[in-house]
C-alpha positions as CSV (number, residue, x, y, z in Angstrom):
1,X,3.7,-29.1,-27.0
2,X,3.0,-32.7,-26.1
3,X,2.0,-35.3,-28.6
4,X,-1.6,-34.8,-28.0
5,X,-0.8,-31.3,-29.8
6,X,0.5,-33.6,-32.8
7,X,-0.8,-33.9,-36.0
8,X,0.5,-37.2,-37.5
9,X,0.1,-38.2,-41.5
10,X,1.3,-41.3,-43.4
11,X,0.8,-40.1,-47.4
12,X,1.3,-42.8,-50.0
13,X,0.8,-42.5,-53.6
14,X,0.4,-46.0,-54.9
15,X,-0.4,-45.1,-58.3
16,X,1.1,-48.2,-60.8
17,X,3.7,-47.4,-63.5
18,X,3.5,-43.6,-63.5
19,X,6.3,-41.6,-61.3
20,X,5.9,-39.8,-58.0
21,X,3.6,-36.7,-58.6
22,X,5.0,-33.5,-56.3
23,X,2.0,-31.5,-55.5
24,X,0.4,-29.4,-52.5
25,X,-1.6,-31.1,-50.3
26,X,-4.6,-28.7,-48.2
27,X,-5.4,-30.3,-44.7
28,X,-8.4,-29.0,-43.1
29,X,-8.7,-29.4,-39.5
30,X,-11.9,-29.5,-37.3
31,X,-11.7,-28.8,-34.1
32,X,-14.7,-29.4,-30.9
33,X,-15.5,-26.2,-30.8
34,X,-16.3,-26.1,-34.7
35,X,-13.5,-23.7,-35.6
36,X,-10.9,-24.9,-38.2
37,X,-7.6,-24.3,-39.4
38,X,-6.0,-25.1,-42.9
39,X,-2.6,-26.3,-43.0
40,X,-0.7,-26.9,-46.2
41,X,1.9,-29.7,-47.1
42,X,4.1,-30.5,-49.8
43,X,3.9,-33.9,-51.2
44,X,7.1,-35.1,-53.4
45,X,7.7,-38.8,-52.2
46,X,6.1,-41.7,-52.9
47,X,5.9,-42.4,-49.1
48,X,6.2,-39.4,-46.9
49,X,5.4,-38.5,-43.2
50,X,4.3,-35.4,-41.8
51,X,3.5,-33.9,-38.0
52,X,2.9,-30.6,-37.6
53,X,2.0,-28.9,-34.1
54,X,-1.9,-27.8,-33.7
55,X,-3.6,-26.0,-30.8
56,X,-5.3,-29.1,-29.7
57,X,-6.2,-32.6,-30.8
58,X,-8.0,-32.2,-34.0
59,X,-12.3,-34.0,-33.8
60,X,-12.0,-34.2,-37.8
61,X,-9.3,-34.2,-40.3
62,X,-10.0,-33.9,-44.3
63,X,-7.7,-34.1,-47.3
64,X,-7.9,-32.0,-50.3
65,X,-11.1,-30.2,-48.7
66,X,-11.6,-28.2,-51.4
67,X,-10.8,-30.8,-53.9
68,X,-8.0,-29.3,-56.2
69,X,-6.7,-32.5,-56.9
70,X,-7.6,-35.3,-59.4
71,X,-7.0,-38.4,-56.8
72,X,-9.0,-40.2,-54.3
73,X,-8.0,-40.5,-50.7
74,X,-8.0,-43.7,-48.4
75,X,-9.4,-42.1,-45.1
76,X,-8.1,-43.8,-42.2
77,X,-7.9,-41.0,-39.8
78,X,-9.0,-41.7,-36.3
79,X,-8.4,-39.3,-34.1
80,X,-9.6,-40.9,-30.7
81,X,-6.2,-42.9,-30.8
């Protein structure tokens, strides 16, 4: 797969005095055609990368889509880059 076939995520928990949470992290992924796909990570670092292969370049990406977390997300996905 080439890179356009990449998924690439920066996650950073930047919570102050409280230690690195390790939980799982849902990705849901919205393709052009409107079909999706749900890919799971595990987060246990306070900064941690991810890329995973996907069938083809993503038109939306959310975090925690079904909201089983208690956090907020900074949303800086862009996937025209």
């Amino acid at each position: 797969m080439n890179d356009s076939n990449s998924v690439h995520l920066n996650i950073e928990q930047v919570q102050n005095d409280w230690k690195v949470f390790e939980f799982k992290l849902q990705v849901h992924l919205i393709y052009s055609d409107e079909s999706t796909e749900d890919k799971i990570l595990y987060v246990n670092q306070r900064d941690q990368k991810f890329t995973f292969n996907v069938k083809e370049k993503p038109a939306k990406i959310i975090l925690d889509y079904d909201n089983w977390l208690l956090a907020s997300f900074e949303n800086t996905v862009d996937t025209n880059e």
